[in-house]
C-alpha positions in Angstrom: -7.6 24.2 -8.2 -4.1 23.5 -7.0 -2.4 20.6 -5.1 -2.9 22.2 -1.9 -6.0 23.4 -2.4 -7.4 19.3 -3.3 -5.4 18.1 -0.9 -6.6 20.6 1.9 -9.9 19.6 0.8 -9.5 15.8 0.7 -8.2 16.1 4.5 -11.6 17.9 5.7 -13.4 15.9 4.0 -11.9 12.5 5.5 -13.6 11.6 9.0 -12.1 13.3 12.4 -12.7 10.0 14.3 -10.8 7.6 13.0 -6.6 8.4 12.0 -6.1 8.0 7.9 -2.5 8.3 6.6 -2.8 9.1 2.6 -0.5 8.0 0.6 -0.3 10.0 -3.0 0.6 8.0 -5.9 2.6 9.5 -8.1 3.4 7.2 -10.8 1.7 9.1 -13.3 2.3 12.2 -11.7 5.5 14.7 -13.4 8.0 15.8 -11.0 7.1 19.3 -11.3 3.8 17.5 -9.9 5.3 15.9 -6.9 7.6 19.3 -6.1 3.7 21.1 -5.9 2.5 18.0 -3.5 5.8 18.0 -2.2 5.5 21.9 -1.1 2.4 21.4 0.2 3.9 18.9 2.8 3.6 15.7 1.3 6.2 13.0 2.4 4.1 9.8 1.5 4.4 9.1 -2.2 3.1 5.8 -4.0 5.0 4.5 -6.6 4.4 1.1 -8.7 8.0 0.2 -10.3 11.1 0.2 -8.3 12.7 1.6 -11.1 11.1 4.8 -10.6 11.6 5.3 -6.9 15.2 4.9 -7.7 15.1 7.7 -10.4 13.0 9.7 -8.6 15.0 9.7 -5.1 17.5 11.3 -6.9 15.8 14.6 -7.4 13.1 14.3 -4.6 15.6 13.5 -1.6 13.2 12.8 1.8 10.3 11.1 1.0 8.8 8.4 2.8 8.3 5.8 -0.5 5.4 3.2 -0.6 6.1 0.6 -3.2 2.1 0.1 -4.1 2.7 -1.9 -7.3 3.6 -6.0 -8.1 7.7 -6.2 -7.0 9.5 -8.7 -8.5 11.8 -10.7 -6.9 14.4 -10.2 -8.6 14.0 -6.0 -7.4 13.8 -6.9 -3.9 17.1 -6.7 -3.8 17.1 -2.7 -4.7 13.4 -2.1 -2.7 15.3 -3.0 0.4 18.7 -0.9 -0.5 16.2 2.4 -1.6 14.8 2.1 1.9 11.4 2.1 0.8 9.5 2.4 4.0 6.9 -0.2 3.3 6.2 -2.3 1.1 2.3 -2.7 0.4 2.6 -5.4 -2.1 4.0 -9.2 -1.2 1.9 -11.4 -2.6 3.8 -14.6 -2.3 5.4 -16.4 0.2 8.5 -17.0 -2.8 8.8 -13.1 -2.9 8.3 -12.7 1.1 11.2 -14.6 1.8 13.3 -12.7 -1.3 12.9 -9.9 0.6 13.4 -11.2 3.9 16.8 -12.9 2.7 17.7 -9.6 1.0 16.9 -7.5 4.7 19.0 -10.0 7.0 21.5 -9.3 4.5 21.5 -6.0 5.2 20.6 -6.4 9.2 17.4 -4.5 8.7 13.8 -5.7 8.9 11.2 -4.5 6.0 8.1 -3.3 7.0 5.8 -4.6 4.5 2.0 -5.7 3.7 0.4 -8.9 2.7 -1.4 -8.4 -0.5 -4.9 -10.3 -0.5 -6.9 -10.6 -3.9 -10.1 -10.2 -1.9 -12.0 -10.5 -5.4 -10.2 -13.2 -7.1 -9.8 -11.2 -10.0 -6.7 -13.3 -12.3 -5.8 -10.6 -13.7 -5.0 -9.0 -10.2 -2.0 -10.5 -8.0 -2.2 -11.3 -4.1 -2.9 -14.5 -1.9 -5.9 -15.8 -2.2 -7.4 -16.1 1.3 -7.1 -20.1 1.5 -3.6 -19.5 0.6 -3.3 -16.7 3.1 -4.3 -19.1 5.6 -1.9 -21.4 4.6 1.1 -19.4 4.2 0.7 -17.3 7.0 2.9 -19.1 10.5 5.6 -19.2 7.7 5.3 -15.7 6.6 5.3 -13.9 9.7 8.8 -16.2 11.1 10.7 -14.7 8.0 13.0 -12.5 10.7 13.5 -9.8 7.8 10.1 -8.8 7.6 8.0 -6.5 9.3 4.4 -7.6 8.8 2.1 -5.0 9.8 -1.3 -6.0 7.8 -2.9 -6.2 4.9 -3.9 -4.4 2.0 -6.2 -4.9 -1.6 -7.2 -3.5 -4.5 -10.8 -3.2 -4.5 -13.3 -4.1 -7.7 -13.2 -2.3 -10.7 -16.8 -1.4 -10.5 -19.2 1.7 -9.6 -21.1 0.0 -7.1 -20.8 1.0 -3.9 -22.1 -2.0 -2.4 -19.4 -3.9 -3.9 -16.9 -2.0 -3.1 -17.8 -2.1 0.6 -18.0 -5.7 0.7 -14.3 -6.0 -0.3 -12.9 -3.8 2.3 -15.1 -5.0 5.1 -14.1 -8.8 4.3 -10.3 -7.4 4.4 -10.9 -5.7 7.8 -12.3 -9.4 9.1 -9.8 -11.9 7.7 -7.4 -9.1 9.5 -9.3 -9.7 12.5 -9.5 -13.4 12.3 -5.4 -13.5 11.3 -4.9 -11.9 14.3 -7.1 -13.8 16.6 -5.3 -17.3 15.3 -2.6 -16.2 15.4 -2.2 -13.9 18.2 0.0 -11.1 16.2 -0.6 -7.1 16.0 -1.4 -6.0 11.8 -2.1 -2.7 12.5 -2.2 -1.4 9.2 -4.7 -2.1 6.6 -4.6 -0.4 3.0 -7.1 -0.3 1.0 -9.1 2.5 -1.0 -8.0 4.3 -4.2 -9.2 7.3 -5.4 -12.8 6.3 -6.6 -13.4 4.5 -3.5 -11.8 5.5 -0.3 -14.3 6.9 1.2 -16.5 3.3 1.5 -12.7 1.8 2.6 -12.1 4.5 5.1 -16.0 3.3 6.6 -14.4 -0.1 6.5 -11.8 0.5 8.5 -8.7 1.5 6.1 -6.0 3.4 7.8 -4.0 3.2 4.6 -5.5 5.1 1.2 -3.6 5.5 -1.8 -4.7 8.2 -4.0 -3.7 9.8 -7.3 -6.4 10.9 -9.9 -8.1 12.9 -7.1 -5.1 15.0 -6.6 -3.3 15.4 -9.8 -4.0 16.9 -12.9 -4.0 14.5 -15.9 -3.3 11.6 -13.1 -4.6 8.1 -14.6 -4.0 6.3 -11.0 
């Protein structure tokens, strides 16, 4: 089955109701790959490493990048210079206002996401929520960020019930951000390719998927 063909699928299959933007990651994915999603009409592409939006914007000119993966500070720098659209991954206040000092510098404003390790996982990066909480009136006065939600990883696991549990406790400390402190966060992403469909019933408007598009994909 081709690109289009999975992707056209993947669409009909995603409920009419409620407005998804899917974001393919293609940091496995070859470039011949990301011409075929690129062909079909794909402008959203996921990429982990700076580095390789870089590399890649020089051969795929046009495409709305999300950097999905951990950013270190020290590449804030070049995430805001690239023009990456958002930013999906601060998970630090130290690496907020990098990137915040690095936008001003450049009189622009990032649009970005608040990572939250919903899970506390160690192995995974993001606030943790009591941090969240913490950080949070500082985070959204950095004037060179655009904060416009959250997003997560969700477990590494097969059960559904799980899964669901993450998502839905990202869509209420969303809801309970924005109640306390009376700011819009639009966006949250959240839902990969073995579970967006339980993060899309919890409210994702953000899903980031790769091995269910692309051949040989391991994202």
């Amino acid at each position: 089955m081709s690109f289009a063909e999975k992707y056209t699928a993947l669409l009909k299959a995603l409920p009419q109701d409620h407005a998804v933007r899917v974001v393919v990651v293609s940091k496995y994915a070859t470039l011949d790959q990301m011409k075929e999603a690129y062909e079909a009409g794909i402008r959203d592409f996921g990429e982990n490493k700076i580095q390789d939006v870089e590399a890649k914007s020089l051969v795929m000119p046009g495409i709305r990048w999300h950097m999905i993966g951990h950013l270190q500070k020290n590449k804030a720098k070049k995430a805001v210079e690239l023009g990456v659209c958002l930013i999906h991954s601060i998970d630090s206040l130290a690496l907020a206002q990098k990137v915040s000092d690095c936008s001003e510098a450049l009189q622009r404003r990032q649009p970005v996401l608040l990572q939250v390790n919903i899970t506390r996982e160690p192995q995974k990066t993001g606030f943790l929520e009591e941090v969240l909480w913490r950080d949070f009136p500082q985070l959204m006065a950095l004037h060179g960020l655009d904060v416009q939600g959250l997003m997560t990883v969700g477990p590494h696991t097969d059960d559904a019930l799980q899964s669901i549990a993450c998502f839905r406790y990202l869509h209420e400390l969303r809801d309970k951000l924005k109640d306390q402190f009376a700011c819009a966060l639009p966006e949250l992403s959240m839902g990969m390719s073995k579970d967006f469909f339980h993060a899309i019933e919890s409210g994702a408007t953000i899903i980031r998927i790769g091995s269910h598009l692309f051949e040989h994909n391991k994202g």
